[in-house]
Structure formats: C-alpha cells, structure tokens
N, C-alpha and C positions, 0 to 999 in steps of 0.2 A: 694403475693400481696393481699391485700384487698380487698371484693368481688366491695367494694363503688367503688375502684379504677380503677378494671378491669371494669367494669365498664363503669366509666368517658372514659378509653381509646378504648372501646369497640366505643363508639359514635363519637369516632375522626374517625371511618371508615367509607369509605362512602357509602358503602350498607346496612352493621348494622344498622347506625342511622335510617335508613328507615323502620324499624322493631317494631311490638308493642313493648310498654317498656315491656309487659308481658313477651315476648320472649324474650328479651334483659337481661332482667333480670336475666331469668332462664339458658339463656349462661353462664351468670356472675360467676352463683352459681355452674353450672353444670359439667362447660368446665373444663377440666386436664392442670394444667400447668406444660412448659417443657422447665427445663432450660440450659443452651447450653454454653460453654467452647470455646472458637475462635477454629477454624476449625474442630466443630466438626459439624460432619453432620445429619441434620434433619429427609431427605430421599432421593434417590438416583435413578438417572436416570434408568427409566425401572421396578422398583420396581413398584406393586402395590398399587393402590390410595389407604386408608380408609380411611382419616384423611384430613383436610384443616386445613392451620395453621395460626391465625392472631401475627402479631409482637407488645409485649406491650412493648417491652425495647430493647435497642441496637440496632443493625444493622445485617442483613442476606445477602449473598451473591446468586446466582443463576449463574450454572454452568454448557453448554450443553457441552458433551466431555470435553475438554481439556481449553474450551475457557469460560470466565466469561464474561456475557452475561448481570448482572442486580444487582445492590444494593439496599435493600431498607431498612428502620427501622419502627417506633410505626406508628399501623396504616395502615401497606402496608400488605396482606397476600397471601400467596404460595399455592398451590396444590389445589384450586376448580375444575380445569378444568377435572382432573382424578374423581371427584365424579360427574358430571354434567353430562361426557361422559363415566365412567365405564371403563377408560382405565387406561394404565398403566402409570406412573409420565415422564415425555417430559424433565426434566431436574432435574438436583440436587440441594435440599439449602443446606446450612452448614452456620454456625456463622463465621461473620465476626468480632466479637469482642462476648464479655459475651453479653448474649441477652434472652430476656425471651419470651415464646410465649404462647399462647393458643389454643391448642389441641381442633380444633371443629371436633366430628367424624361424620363417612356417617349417622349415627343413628340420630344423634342431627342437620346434616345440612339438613335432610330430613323433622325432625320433628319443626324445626321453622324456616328453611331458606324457603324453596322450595315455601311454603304456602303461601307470600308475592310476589306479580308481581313485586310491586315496588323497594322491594330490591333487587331481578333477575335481574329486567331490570338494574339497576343500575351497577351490578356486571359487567353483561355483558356490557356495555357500558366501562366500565374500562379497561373489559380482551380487547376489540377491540382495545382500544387507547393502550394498554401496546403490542398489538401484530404489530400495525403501526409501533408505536415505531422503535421494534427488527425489523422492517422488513426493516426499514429507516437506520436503524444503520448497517445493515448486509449488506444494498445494500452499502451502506459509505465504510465499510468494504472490501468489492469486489470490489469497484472500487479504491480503495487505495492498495490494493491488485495488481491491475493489472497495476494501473501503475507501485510500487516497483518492478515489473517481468520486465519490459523494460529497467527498470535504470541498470545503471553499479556502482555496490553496491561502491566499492572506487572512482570512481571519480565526479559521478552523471550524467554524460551524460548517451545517452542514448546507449544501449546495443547491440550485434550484434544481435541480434533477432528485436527490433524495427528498426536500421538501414535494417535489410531486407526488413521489412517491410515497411516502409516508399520510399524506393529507390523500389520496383514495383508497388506503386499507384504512384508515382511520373512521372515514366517512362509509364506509361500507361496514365496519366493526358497529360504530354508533348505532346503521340503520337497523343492523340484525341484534342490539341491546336494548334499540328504543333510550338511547342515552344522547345525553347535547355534547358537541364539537363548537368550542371557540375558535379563533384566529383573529389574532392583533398584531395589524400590520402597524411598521414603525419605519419614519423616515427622517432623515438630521434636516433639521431646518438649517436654509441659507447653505448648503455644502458646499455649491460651485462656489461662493464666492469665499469660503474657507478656502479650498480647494487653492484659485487663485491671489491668493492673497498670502494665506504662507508656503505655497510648495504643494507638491503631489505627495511629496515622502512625509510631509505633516499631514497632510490627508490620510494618506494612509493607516499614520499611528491613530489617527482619530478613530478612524473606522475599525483598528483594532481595540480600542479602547471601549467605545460603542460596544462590538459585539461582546467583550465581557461581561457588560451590564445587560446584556440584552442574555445571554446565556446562563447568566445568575438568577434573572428575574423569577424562575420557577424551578424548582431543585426536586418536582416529583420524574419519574426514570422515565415516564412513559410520555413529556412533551419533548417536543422539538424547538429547537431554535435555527434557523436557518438567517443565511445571507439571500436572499430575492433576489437583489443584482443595484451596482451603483450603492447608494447608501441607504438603500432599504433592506429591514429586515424585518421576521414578522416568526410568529408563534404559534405552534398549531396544540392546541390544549384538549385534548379528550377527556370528557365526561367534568368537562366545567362549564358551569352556567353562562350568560350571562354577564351577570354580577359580579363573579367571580373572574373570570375575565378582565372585567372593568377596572375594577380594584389590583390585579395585579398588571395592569397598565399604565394604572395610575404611579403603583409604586417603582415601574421604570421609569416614567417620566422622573419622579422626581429623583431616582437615583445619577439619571446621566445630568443633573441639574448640580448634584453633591458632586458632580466630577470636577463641574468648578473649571472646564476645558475653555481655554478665553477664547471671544471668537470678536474680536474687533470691528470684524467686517461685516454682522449680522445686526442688520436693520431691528432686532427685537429686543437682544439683550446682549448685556457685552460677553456673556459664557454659552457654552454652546447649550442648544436644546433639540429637544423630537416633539414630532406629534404623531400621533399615534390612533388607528381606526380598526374597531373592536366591533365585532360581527358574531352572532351565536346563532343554532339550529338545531333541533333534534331532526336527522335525515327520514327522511321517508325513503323506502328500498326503489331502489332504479330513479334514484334524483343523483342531479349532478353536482360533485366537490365543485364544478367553477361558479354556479350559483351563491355559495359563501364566498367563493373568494371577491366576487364583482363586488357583493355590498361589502365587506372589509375594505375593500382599495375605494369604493364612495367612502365610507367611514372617513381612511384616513386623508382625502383630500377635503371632506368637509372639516375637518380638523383644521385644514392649513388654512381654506378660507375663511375661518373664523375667528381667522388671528396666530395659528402655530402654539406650538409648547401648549400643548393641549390635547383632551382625550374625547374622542369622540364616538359614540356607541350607535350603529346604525339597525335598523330592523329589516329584515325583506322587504315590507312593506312599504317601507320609506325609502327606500333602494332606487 
C-alpha cells in the first residue's frame, strides 16, 4: 500500500488522528506491513507483546481459548494493551479473511505514541468501551448459559435439576404463607413399546409433542412444567389446591387424548395416553419437598395399576 494511503487509513483511527501529522507521518513511512491469509494468525494468546497492530484492509478475528470473542476491520487495532502494561498478549488475532495490517512496534509506539496525552487518552477510552463491551457480552453469555443448564435440551421444559430447584423455594414460600403446593406427576403409558415399535426419533417427536401439552396445561407465570427424565413429566403448582390440581390433570389427560397420537402397540388403546399422580399439602416450616414428591410418584403408579389413562389423587395419609 501506498505511503499516501496508509496514511489516509492511519486517520480513520481514532487515536492516531489525534497525533502530530509529523508522527503520523513517519508511522506512515516507518510501520512493517503484514499481510495475512484467512486463519492465519497474527499472534497468539500468552505470547509476548512487542508489536501493536493497526487493521488497513479486511477483517481480523479475536480469540480468547476456544471462544471468539471480537471482529473488527480498517481502522480497529489489536495488542496495545501488552505494550502499555509489558505483559503478555490476553488473547489471539488471526485473519478472518485476506487482511492487511501495520506492524507499529514497542520502539515506534514509544517513540510517537506515548509522547501525546491526547492520543493515550483517547486509546484508553476506547480499550475501556471495548472492555464494557466483552464484559456485557460475557455476562449475556453466562446468563444464557445458565439458563440452557436448566432446560431439557429435547423438549425445552425445564430439567430435573431446575424442577429441584424450583419445588424447595416453592415449598419453603408455601411453608412461610401457610398456602398449599400441588405436584402432578405425568407418565405416557406403554412408551417403551412406542418407543420400539416406531423408532426412537418417533419417540422423540412424541415426547415433544407430550411436553407441549404438558406445558399448556397451566398458563399461570408462577408454575413449572418440567421433563423428570424418560417420559415422565410432572407440574409443580403453588397456592393450588387440591382440587384444583385435579382438575387441571384431568384436563391434560384428556388434552394428550385430543392429540389423537396413534400408538398401535399400546395394550389400552389404539392412541396414545398418560396417567397421571396428583399430591397436595400445605408445608409445615422444616418439612421436607421429597415427602410430596414420594406420595405424587405413589399417586401416579397407583394410576397405572388401576388400569392407566387415568388420574389418580393420593393423600399423605394414604401414601
């Protein structure tokens, strides 16, 4: 590239332009240019600094470990921070396409960079928004993160780790309201022999299908619907009775009934069904959430030995 040219792109940066033209100048003339081949890389996490690099053509990538972290092209430049602080480079660039740069080294960023306040201040004001930035995107990152750990990666409800979760703040909320905590466990009747009889990947869809109805079943913000594991799923309902419970158990059964899903190979009916075990308690303080859960899961096996596609409401008592 032309000295005019680098130049003209030298001034598109925004701490450059801030620089006598004297010094600008003699970058122009001075600076090594280095030109770069898509994935090849500039310098490498952990390597020592000498070198800052400004970008006059294409586009560079930025890459901490495994994770890519930053794009930038003409105009954007990499590794000052290693010559500012004498440490070692925080992350890797490499070309994201053919890309040309200019090599400013610790010698030449010392001898017309450093000597200007205003284009320090400037740089630094940059690295701070570029370091918000990453720090904005990493916290996005971890908290997108942490939700995908609770989901249940096939059907998107949520996982038996957030139904733990949620069922001992729930159960502790209750005990300090004095209000009742349902849980309606739900399982597909017959699945294995679904299961083996059309395929896993029709299993699957099933168990997708399943949990929409299961995650429709109650549309107040503050229940849960969760995947339990295999083809059960179950419903953690705060400050519903009972009754109410019941009733909206009932109306999943017969909704996964209106699905009308054929199951040829189910000894009960020729379309698919659940049964379903329905448990309530208002908590006493320092009582334990797996005491509901044992009589739910009795609930829903006395369901199934009663015959399946059926709802069955158990008490402690009867537990």
């Amino acid at each position: 590239m032309e000295v005019a040219q680098r130049l003209a792109r030298l001034r598109e940066t925004d701490f450059l332009r801030l620089l006598p033209l004297e010094s600008l100048e003699l970058l122009a003339r001075e600076c090594r240019e280095v030109t770069l081949v898509p994935g090849q890389v500039l310098f490498h996490e952990g390597e020592e600094g000498r070198a800052m690099y400004v970008v006059l053509e294409g586009r560079v990538g930025v890459r901490k470990g495994d994770k890519e972290i930053a794009v930038g092209g003409a105009g954007h430049y990499y590794g000052e921070m290693a010559l500012i602080e004498s440490k070692a480079r925080s992350a890797t660039v490499y070309a994201v396409e053919a890309a040309l740069v200019l090599e400013i080294s610790d010698e030449q960023f010392r001898q017309h960079i450093t000597g200007s306040p205003a284009a320090l201040m400037a740089m630094l004001k940059t690295i701070s928004s570029r370091s918000r930035h990453d720090l904005e995107k990493l916290t996005e990152t971890n908290v997108e993160l942490e939700r995908l750990s609770t989901l249940d990666t096939l059907t998107g409800l949520a996982n038996r780790r957030r139904f733990d979760e949620v069922l001992r703040h729930e159960w502790r909320r209750s005990a300090r309201e004095g209000t009742p905590l349902s849980l309606v466990f739900c399982d597909i009747d017959n699945f294995k022999a679904y299961n083996d009889g059309y395929g896993h990947l029709a299993g699957d869809e099933c168990l997708v299908k399943v949990a929409r109805a299961v995650s429709t079943a109650s549309q107040r913000p503050g229940d849960l619907a969760a995947r339990y594991g295999g083809e059960e799923f179950v419903l953690v309902l705060p400050g519903t009775s009972e009754e109410g419970a019941r009733i909206l158990a009932e109306r999943l059964r017969a909704r996964v009934v209106e699905l009308a899903i054929p199951h040829a190979h189910s000894s009960l009916a020729p379309h698919l069904t659940i049964s379903l075990g329905v448990a309530s308690a208002v908590p006493r303080p320092g009582s334990d959430p797996a005491d509901l859960l044992e009589v739910a899961d009795r609930a829903l096996y006395a369901a199934k030995d009663e015959g399946r596609n059926r709802v069955k409401v158990m008490r402690p008592a009867e537990a």
